[in-house]
N, C-alpha and C positions, 0 to 999 in steps of 0.2 A: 047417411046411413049406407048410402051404397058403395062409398071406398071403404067403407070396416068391415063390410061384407066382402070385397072383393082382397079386401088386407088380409079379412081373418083366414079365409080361400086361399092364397099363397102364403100364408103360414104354415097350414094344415099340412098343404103341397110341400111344405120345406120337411116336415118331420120324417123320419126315418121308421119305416114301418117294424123293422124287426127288431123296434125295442121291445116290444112285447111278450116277442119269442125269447130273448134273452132273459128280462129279468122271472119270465117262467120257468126256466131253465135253472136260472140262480137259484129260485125259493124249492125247486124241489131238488137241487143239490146240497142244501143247507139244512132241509126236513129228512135226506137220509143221512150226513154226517151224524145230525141230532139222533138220531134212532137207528146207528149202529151196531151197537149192541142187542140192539133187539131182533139183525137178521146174523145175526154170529160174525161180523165184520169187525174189522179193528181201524181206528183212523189215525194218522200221520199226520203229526205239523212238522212242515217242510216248508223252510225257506223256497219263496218264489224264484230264483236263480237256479235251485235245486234239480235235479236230474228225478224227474218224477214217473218216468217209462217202466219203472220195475216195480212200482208202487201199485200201480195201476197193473201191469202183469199180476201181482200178486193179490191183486181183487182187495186190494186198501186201499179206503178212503184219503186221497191227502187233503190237507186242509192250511192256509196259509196264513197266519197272523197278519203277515204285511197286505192281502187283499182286507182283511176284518180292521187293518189301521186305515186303510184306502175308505172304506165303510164309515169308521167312527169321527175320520175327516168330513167327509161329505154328508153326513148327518150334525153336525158343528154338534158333535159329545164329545170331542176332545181336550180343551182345556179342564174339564170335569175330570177327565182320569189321568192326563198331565199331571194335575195337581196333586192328585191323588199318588200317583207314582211318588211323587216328588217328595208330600207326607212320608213315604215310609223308605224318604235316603236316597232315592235315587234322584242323579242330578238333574237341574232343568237343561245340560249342554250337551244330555243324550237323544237320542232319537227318539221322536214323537213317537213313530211307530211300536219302538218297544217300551217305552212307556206306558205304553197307551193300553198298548195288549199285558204287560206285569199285572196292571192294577185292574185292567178287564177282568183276568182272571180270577182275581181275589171276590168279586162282587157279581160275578157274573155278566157284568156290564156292554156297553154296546149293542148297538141298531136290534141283534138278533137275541139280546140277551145271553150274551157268553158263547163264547166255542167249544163246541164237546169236547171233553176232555180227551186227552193222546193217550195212547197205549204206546207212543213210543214218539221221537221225534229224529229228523233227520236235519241236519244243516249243512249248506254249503256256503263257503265265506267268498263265494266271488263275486258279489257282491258288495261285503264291508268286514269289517273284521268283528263290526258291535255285535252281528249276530253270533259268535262264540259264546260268547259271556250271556246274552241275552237267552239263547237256547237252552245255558245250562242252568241260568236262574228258574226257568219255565220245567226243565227234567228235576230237580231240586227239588220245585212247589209240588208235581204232580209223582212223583218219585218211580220213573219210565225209564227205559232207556233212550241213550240220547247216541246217535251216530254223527261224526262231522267229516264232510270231505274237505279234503284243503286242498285247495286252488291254487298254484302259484299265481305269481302277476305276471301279467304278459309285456315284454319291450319291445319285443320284433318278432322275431319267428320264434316261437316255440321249440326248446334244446328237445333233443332226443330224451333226455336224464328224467326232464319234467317232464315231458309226456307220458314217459313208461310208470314215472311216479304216481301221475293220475289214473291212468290206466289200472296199476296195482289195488289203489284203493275204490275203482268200480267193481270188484271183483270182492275186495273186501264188502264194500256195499252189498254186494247179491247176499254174503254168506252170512251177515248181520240181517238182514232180514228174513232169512230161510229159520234164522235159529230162535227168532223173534215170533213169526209165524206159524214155527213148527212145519213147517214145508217144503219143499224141493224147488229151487224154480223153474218153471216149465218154460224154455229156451224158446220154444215155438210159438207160444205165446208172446215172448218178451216181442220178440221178433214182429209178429202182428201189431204190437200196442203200437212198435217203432214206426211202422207205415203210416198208423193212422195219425201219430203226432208229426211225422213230415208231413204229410200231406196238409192237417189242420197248418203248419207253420207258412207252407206255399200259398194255401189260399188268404191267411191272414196275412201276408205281406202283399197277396194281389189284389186284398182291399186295402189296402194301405196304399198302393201302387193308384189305384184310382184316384185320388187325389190329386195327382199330377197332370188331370185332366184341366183345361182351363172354360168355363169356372172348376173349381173345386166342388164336387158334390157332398164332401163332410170335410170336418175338420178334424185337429189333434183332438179337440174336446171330444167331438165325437169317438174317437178312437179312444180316449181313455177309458170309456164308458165299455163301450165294446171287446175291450183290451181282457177282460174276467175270467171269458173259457180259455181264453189259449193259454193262463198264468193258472184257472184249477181243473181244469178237463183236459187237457192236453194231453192225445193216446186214445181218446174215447170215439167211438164213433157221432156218437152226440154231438161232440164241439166238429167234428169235420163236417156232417151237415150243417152246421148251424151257418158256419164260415162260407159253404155252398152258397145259403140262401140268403145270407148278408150281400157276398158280390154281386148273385144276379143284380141284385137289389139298387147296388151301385152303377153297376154297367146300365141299368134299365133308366137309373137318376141322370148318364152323362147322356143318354141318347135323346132323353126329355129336356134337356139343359138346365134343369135343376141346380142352381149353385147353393150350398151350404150357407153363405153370405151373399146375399142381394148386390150387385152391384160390384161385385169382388173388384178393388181394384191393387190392393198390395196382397203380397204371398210370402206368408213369414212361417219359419220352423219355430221349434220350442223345444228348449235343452235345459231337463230336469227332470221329477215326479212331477205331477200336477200339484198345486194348491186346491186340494181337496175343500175344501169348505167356500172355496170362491171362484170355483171354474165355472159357473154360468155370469155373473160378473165380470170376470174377464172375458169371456165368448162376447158378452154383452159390447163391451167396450173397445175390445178390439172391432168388432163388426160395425160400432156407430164412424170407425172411423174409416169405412171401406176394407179392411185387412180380415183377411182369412190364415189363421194357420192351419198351414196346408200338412205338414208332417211335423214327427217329431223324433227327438232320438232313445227316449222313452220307449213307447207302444213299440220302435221297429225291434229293439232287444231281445225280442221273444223269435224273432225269423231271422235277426241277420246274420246268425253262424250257421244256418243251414246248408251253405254250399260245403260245409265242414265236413256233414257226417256221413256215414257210407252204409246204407241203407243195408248190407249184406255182411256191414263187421260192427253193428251201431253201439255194443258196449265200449269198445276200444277207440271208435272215432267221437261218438259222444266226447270221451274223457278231452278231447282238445276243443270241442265245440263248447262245452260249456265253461273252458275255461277262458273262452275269449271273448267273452258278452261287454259289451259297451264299457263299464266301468273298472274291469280287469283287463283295462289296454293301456300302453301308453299315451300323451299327449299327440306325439306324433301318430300314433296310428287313430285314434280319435278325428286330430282333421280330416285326413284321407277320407272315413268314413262323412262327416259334413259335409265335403268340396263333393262327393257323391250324391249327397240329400240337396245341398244347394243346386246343382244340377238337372235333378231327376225333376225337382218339385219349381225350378223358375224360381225359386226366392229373392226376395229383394230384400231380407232384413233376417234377422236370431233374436227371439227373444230367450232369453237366459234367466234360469228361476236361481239363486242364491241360497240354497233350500239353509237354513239353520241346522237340523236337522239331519242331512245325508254328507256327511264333509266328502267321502270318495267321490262322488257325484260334483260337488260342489269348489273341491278343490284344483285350481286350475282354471278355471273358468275364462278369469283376466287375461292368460295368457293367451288361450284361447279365442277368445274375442278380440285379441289384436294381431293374430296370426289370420283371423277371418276377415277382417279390413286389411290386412294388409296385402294378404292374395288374392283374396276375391274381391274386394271393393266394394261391399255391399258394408251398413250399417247394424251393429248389435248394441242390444236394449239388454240390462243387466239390472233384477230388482229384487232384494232381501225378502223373506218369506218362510212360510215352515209349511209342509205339506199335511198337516194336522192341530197343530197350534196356534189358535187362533192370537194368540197375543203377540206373537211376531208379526203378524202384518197390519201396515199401515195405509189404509187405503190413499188416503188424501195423497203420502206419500207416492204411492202404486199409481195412481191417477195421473199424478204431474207427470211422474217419469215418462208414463205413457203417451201422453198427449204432447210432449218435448218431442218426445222417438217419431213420432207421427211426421211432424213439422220437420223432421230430418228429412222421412223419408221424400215428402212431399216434392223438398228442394232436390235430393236428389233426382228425381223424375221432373225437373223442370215445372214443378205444380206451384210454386211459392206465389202466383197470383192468386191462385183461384180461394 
């Protein structure tokens, strides 16, 4: 009785105190989306890649289908509206996410029971190209305007041509929402939101940075979790507290030696979305085997083009920051970014999600993982999956892989006795 006492006592000690404050923070962001109309508010679905600092200047609600696909994954109601998607033509070899959110909407469907409807939607494709099509099926159903910025892809440096190109259509952006709004935008304002979404992006990568503490005092799971205000609050004073009182919170976990995994003895990244309907499963299972992931290239998405933007010209430097987020780079500039995260964070291994689901994400990957063994010498784990779809994953399948990768890493740390 008295080691399940003393277990259940360093359990308790492992939990992370400001989930509480988060998901209070979530239910009453989602109760005033819902009852926007009722304080004379208009809300915005906006791609989470999207440039949301002028939204939020203009006292719009944004709201983001791909966090509400993140939701209806980790509440396993996906294959339900998959399916349903799929009923009405669309294919099972598009993205769960917008599948997920099409046929949400028809039924009202998902965790919250539907997303309030848009008075208007905004897309940015740097990200994937699905959401074009995807965003105009959703302005189509709900008959709103739809605005799209288009991203070039990025191979190296960024041409003069394409920069001025994106730059053009921030400027477009202001005057499609002023004419949407009926409003002016008020520049001083914008300017304000711009600080407070630096600053929110600085403190969430300097909990993200915590991690590369040894132990680790959370994990990538952890941070998927955590990952919500900086993707729907981002500019608000609300999410830069919140980010405040998360780090203390980690600084306070490394000072206590609190490690997120008991015992850490391996330190692995993860390069994908999450497996929304199995990320405690996998926390689970990576941890039986001593492994902590420690970062990933996901969650850092949201902070890593910050040294981008110029706090005193943020429309015009924005327009290159946001075109250069993790999956609108090249292959080669992708490692760079890893040989940094392998680095920062000690890694001894990659695990690599195969998402079905995200091909920009997901393509390349191969090459990837033998450009990472071949410079770094460390071992990557690569395993098929869908971040909402439950029918693409196979545990038994996921299990071996896992417990094969393990015995890799083991040998390479000299552990093959133990």
């Amino acid at each position: 009785m008295s080691e399940k006492k003393n277990s259940d006592a360093a359990k308790e000690r492992r939990k992370i105190k400001s989930v509480a404050l988060m998901k209070e923070i979530m239910t009453e962001y989602y109760i005033g989306a819902k009852n926007a109309s009722y304080n004379d508010k208009k809300v915005c679905w906006i791609t989470s890649g999207g440039p949301v600092e002028p939204l939020i200047a203009m006292d719009v609600i944004p709201v983001y289908p791909e966090n509400h696909g993140a939701m209806i994954g980790a509440t396993k109601m996906g294959v339900d509206l998959c399916s349903r998607a799929e009923d009405m033509g669309y294919s099972r070899d598009l993205c769960s996410y917008a599948r997920a959110d099409i046929a949400a909407a028809t039924v009202n469907g998902g965790p919250i029971g539907g997303l309030p409807a848009p008075d208007f939607l905004v897309c940015c494709n740097n990200i994937c190209g699905t959401v074009l099509k995807w965003y105009e099926v959703q302005a189509r159903y709900f008959n709103v305007p739809l605005f799209i910025l288009d991203t070039p892809f990025i191979h190296g440096e960024m041409t003069a041509a394409a920069r001025q190109y994106v730059i053009d259509q921030m400027w477009e952006y202001i005057a499609f929402l002023e004419k949407v709004c009926g409003k002016k935008m008020d520049m001083d304002r914008l300017n304000e939101v711009a600080h407070l979404s630096l600053e929110a992006q600085r403190l969430w990568q300097a909990v993200l940075d915590c991690a590369a503490a040894v132990p680790a005092p959370m994990t990538a799971f952890d941070a998927f979790f955590h990952l919500a205000l900086i993707v729907t609050l981002r500019g608000t004073q609300k999410c830069t507290d919140y980010y405040r009182t998360l780090l203390a919170e980690m600084e306070q976990r490394i000072k206590d030696g609190i490690a997120a995994v008991p015992g850490e003895k391996y330190r692995l990244l993860w390069d994908n979305i999450p497996v929304w309907y199995r990320t405690k499963w996998l926390s689970e299972k990576f941890a039986s085997h001593g492994a902590s992931l420690v970062a990933d290239t996901y969650t850092a998405a949201w902070s890593g083009v910050i040294h981008l933007i110029d706090e005193n010209n943020f429309l015009e430097s924005a327009a290159v920051a946001y075109s250069s987020i993790h999956i609108n780079i090249s292959i080669d500039m992708m490692i760079n970014k890893i040989k940094s995260m392998v680095e920062k964070y000690k890694a001894d291994g990659i695990v690599m999600h195969s998402n079905r689901s995200c091909k920009p994400y997901s393509l390349g990957q191969y090459d990837l993982a033998k450009m990472i063994t071949d410079q770094f010498g460390i071992p990557v784990l690569i395993f098929e999956a869908d971040m909402v779809d439950e029918r693409s994953f196979s545990e038994a399948q996921v299990e071996t892989r896992i417990d094969a990768f393990m015995e890799l890493l083991k040998k390479n740390k000299g552990e093959a006795a133990l």
